[in-house]
C-alpha atoms as a printed R data frame, in Angstrom:
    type eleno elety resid chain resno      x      y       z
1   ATOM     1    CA   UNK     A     1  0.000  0.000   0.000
2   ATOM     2    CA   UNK     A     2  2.924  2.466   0.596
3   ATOM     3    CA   UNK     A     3  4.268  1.817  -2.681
4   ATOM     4    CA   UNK     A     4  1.040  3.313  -4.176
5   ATOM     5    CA   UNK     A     5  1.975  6.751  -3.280
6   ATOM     6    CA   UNK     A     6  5.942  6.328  -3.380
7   ATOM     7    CA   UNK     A     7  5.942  5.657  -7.315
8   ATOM     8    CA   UNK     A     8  9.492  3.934  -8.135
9   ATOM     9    CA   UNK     A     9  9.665  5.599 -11.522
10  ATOM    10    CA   UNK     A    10  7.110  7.346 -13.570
11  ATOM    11    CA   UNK     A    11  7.054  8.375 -17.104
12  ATOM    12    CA   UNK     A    12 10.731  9.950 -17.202
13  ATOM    13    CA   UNK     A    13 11.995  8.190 -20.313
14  ATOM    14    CA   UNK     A    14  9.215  8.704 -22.245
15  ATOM    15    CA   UNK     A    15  9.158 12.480 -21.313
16  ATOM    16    CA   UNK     A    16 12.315 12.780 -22.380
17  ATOM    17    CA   UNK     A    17 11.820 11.015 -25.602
18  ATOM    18    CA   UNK     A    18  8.223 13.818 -25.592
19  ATOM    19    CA   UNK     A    19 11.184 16.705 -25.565
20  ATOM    20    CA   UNK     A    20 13.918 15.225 -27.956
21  ATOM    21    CA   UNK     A    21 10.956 15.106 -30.777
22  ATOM    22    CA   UNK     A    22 10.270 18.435 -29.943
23  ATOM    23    CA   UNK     A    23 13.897 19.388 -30.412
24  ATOM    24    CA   UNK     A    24 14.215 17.905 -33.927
25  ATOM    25    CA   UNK     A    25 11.121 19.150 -34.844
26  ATOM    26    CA   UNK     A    26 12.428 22.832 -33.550
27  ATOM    27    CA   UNK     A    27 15.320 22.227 -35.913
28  ATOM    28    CA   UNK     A    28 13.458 21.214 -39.109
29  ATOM    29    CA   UNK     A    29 11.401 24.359 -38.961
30  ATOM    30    CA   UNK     A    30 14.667 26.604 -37.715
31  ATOM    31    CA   UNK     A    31 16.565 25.157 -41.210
32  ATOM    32    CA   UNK     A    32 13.127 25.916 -42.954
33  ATOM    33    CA   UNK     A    33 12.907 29.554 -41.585
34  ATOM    34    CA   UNK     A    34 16.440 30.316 -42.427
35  ATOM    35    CA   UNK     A    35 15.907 28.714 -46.548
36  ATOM    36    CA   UNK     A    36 12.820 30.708 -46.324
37  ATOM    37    CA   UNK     A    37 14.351 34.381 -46.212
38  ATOM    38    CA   UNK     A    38 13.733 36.408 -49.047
39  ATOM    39    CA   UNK     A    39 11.240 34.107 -50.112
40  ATOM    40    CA   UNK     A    40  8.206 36.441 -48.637
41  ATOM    41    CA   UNK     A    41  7.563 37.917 -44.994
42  ATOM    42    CA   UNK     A    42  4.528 35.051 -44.562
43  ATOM    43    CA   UNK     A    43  7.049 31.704 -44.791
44  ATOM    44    CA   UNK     A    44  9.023 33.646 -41.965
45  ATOM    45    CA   UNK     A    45  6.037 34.534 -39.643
46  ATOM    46    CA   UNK     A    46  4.564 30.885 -39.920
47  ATOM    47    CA   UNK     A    47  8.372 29.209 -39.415
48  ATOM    48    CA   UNK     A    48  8.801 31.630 -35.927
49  ATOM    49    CA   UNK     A    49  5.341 30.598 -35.218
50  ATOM    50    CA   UNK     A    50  5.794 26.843 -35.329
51  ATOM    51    CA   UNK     A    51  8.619 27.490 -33.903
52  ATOM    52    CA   UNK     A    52  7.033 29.108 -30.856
53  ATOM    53    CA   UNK     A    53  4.403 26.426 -30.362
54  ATOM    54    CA   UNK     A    54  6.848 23.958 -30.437
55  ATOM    55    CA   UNK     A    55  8.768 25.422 -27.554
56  ATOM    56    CA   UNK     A    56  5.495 25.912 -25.413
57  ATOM    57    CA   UNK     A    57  5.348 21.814 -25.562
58  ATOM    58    CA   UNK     A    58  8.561 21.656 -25.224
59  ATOM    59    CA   UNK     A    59  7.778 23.410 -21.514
60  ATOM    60    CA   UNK     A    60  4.866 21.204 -20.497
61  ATOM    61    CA   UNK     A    61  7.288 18.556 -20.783
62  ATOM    62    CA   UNK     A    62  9.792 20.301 -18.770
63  ATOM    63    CA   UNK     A    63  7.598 21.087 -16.135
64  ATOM    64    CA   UNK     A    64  5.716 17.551 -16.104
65  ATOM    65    CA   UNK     A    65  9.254 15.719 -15.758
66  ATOM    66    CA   UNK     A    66 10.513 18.512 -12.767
67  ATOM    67    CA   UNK     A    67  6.683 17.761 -11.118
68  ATOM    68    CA   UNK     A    68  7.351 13.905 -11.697
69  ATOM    69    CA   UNK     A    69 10.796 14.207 -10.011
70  ATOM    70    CA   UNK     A    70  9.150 15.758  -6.782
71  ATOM    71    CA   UNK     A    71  6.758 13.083  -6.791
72  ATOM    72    CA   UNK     A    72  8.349 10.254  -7.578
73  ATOM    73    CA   UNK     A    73 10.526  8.595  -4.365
74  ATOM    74    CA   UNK     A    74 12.815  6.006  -6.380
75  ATOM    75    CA   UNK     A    75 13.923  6.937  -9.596
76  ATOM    76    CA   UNK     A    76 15.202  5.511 -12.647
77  ATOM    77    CA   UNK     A    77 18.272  7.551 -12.886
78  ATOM    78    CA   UNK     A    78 20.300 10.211 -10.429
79  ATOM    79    CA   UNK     A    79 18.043 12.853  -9.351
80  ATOM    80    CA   UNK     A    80 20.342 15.749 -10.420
81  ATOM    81    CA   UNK     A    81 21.247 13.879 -14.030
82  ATOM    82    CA   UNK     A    82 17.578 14.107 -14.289
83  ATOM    83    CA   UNK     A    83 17.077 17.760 -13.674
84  ATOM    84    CA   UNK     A    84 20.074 18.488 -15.895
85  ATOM    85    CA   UNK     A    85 18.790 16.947 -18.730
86  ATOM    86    CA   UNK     A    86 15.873 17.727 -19.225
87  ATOM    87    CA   UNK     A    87 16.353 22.006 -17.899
88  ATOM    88    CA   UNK     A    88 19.649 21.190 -20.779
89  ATOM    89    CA   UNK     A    89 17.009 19.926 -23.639
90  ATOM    90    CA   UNK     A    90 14.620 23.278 -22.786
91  ATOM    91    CA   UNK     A    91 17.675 25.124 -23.279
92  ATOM    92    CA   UNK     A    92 17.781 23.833 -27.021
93  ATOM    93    CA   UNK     A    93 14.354 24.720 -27.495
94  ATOM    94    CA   UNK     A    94 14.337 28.117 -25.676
95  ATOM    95    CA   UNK     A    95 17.802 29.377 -27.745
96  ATOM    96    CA   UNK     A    96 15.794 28.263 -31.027
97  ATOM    97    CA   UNK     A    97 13.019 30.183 -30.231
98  ATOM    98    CA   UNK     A    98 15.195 32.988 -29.420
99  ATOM    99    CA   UNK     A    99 16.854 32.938 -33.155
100 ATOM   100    CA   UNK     A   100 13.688 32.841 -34.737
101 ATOM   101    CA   UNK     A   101 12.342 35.640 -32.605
102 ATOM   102    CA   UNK     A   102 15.662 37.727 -33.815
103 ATOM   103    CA   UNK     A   103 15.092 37.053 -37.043
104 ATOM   104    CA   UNK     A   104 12.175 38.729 -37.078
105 ATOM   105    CA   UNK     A   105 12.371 41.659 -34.899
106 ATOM   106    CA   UNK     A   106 15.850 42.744 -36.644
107 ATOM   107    CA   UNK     A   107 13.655 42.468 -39.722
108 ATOM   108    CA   UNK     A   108 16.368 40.235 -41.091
109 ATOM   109    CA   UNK     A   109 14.959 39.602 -45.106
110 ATOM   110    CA   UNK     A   110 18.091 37.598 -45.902
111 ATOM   111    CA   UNK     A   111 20.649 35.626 -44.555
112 ATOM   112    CA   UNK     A   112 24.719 34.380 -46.123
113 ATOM   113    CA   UNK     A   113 25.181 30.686 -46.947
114 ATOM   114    CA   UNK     A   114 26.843 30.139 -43.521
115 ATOM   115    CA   UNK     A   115 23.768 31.162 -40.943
116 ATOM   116    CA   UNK     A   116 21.989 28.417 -43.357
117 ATOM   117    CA   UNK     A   117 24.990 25.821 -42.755
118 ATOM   118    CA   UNK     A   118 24.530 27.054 -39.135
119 ATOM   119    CA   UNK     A   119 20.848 25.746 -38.860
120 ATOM   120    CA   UNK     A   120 21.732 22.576 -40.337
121 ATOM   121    CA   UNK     A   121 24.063 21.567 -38.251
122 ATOM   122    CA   UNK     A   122 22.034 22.700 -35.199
123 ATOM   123    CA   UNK     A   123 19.244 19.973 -36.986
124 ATOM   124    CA   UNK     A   124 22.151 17.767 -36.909
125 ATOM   125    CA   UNK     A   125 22.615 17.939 -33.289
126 ATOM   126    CA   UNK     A   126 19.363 17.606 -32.635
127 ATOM   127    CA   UNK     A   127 18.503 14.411 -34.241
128 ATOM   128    CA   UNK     A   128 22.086 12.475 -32.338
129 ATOM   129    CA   UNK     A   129 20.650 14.028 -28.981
130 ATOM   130    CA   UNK     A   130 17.072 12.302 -29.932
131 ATOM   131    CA   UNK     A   131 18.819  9.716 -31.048
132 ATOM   132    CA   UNK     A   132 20.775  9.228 -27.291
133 ATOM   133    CA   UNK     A   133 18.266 10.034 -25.561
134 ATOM   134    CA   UNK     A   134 16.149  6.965 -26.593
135 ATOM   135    CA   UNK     A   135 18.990  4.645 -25.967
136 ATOM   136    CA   UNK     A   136 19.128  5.296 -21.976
137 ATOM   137    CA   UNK     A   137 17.094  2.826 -20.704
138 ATOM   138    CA   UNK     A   138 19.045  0.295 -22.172
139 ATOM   139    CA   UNK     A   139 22.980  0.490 -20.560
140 ATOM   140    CA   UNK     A   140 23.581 -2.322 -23.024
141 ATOM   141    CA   UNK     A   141 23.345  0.578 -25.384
142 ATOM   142    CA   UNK     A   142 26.313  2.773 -23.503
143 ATOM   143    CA   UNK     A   143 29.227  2.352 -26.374
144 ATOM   144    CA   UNK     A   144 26.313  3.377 -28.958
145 ATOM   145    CA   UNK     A   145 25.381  6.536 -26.559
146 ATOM   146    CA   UNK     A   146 29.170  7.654 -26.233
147 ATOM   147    CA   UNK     A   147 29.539  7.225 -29.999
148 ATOM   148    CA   UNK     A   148 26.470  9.707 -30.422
149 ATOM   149    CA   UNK     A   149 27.865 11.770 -28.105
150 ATOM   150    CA   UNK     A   150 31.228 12.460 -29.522
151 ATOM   151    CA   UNK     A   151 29.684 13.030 -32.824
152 ATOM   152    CA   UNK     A   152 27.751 16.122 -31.267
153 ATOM   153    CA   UNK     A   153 30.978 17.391 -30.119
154 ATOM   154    CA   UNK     A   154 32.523 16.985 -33.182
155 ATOM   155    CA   UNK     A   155 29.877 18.953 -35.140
156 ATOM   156    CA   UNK     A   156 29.658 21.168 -31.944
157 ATOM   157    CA   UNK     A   157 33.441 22.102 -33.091
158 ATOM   158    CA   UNK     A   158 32.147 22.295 -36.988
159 ATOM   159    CA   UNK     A   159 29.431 24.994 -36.237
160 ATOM   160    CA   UNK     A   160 32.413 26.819 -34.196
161 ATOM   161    CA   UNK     A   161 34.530 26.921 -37.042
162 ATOM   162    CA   UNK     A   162 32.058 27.849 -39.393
163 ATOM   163    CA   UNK     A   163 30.327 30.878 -36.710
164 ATOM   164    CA   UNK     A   164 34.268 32.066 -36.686
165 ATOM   165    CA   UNK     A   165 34.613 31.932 -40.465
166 ATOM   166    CA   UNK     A   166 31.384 33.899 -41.129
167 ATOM   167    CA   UNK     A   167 31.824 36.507 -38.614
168 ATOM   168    CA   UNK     A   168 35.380 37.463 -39.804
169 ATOM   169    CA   UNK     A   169 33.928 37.700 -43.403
170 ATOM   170    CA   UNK     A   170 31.221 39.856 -41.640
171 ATOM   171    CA   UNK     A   171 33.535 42.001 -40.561
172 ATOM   172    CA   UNK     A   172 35.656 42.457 -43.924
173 ATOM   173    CA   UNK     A   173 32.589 42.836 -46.247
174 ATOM   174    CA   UNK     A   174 29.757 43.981 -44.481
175 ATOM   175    CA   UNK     A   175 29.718 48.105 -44.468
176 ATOM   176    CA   UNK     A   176 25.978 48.399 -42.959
177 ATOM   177    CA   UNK     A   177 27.415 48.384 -39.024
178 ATOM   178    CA   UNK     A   178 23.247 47.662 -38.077
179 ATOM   179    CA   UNK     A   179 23.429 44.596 -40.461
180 ATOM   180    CA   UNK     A   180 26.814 43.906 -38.677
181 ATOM   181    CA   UNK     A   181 25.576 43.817 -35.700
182 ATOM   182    CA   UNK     A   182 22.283 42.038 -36.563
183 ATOM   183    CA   UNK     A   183 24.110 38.989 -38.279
184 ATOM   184    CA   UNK     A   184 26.789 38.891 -35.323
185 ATOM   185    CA   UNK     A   185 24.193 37.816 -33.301
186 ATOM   186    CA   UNK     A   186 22.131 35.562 -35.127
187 ATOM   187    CA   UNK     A   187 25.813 33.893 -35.965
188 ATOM   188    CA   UNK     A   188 26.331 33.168 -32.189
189 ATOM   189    CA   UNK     A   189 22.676 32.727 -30.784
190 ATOM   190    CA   UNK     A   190 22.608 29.397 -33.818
191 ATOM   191    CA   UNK     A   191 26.174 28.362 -32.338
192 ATOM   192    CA   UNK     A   192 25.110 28.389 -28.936
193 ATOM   193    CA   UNK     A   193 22.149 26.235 -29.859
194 ATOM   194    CA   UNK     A   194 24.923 23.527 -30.497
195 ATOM   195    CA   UNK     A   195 26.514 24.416 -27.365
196 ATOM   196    CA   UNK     A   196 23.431 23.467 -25.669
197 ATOM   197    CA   UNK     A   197 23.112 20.339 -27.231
198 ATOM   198    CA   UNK     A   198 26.827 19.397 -26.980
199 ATOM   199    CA   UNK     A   199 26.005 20.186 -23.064
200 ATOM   200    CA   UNK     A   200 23.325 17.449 -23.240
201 ATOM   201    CA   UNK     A   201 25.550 14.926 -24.787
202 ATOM   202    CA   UNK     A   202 27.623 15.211 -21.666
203 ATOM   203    CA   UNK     A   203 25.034 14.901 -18.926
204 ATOM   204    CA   UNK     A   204 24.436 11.749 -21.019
205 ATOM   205    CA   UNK     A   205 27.988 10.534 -21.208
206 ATOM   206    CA   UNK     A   206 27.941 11.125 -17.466
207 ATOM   207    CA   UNK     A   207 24.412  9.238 -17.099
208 ATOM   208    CA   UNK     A   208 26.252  6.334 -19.196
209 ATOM   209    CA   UNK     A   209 29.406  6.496 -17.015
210 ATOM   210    CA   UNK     A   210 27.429  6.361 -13.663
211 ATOM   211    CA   UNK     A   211 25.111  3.736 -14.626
212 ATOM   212    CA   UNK     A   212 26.863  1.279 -17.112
C-alpha cells in the first residue's frame, strides 16, 4: 500500500523522448525559416510561429518531468542527471526560439550561406541528442550513446569553425554596421544552440558512465 503513493519511476523516459521530438522538430522548422528568407515575410512569420508552439510543448514537458521528479521517491536515474537533462534539452528549445524571434524583430529579409549551414548543423545535433536520448534505458546501449555523443561534439566544433569563419567575413565585407551587428548575433545565438546540445551529450555521457 505504501508503494502506491511512493511511485518507483514514472514516465521519465518517455518524457524525455516527448522533448527530444520536440527538439528535432524545432530544428526542421529553424533550417526551414532560415531557406525561407527572401522568399516572402509570410514563410518567416509561420516558421517563428511553429517554432514558438513547439517550444510551449517543449515546456509542459519540462515542467511535467521537474513535477514527476518531486513526486516520484525512487527513480530511474540520479536525481540531479535528471534535472540536468531535461532544464539542458529546454535550453535547445528556448535558444531556437530565441533565433527565430531575432530574425524577425531585426527584420532580417536575408541571410549568407553560412547562418543556413549554421541551422543545419544545429538539426544535426538535434537528431544524435534524440537519437541518445532513446537509448538510456538500455545500458547495453552505452558504447552506442558515447559514440552519439562524440559526434555532437565533433559537429559542436564544426558549427564553431564555421560561426568564426562567417563573422570574420562579416567584418571584412559587411559596411551596414546595423546589419553587422544584426548577423553577429544571429551567428552566435545558432552556435550556442549547439553548445546546448553538446552540453546534453555530456550529462548523457555522465548518465552512461554512472550507470553502465
Amino acid at each position: 500500500m505504501f508503494g502506491r503513493f511512493m511511485p518507483t519511476e514514472g514516465r521519465f523516459f518517455e518524457l524525455f523522448n516527448l522533448h527530444a521530438n520536440e527538439i528535432v522538430e524545432g530544428a526542421k522548422e529553424l533550417v526551414a525559416l532560415m531557406n525561407s528568407l527572401g522568399e516572402g515575410a509570410t514563410d518567416l512569420r509561420d516558421h517563428a510561429q511553429a517554432i514558438d508552439a513547439i517550444e510551449k510543448r517543449g515546456d509542459i514537458h519540462t515542467r511535467e518531468t521537474i513535477n514527476l521528479l518531486h513526486k516520484t521517491f525512487i527513480t530511474p536515474l540520479d536525481r540531479e542527471e535528471i534535472h540536468q537533462l531535461i532544464s539542458n534539452m529546454d535550453d535547445i528549445l528556448d535558444l531556437m526560439q530565441d533565433a527565430a524571434e531575432s530574425v524577425s524583430l531585426y527584420d532580417i529579409k536575408s541571410v549568407p550561406a553560412e547562418a543556413k549551414q549554421l541551422a543545419e548543423i544545429c538539426l544535426a545535433c538535434s537528431e544524435r541528442v534524440k537519437s541518445a536520448v532513446a537509448l538510456i534505458p538500455q545500458m547495453d546501449n552505452a558504447s552506442t550513446i558515447l559514440k552519439i555523443c562524440e559526434e555532437i561534439d565533433r559537429l559542436e566544433s564544426d558549427a564553431d569553425r564555421v560561426m568564426r569563419s562567417a563573422i570574420s567575413k562579416l567584418f571584412r565585407t559587411e559596411r551596414d554596421a546595423v546589419q553587422l551587428i544584426k548577423m553577429k548575433a544571429i551567428y552566435e545565438l545558432l552556435e550556442t544552440i549547439t553548445d546546448r546540445c553538446e552540453d546534453v551529450a555530456n550529462v548523457l555521457q555522465g548518465i552512461v558512465i554512472e550507470n553502465a
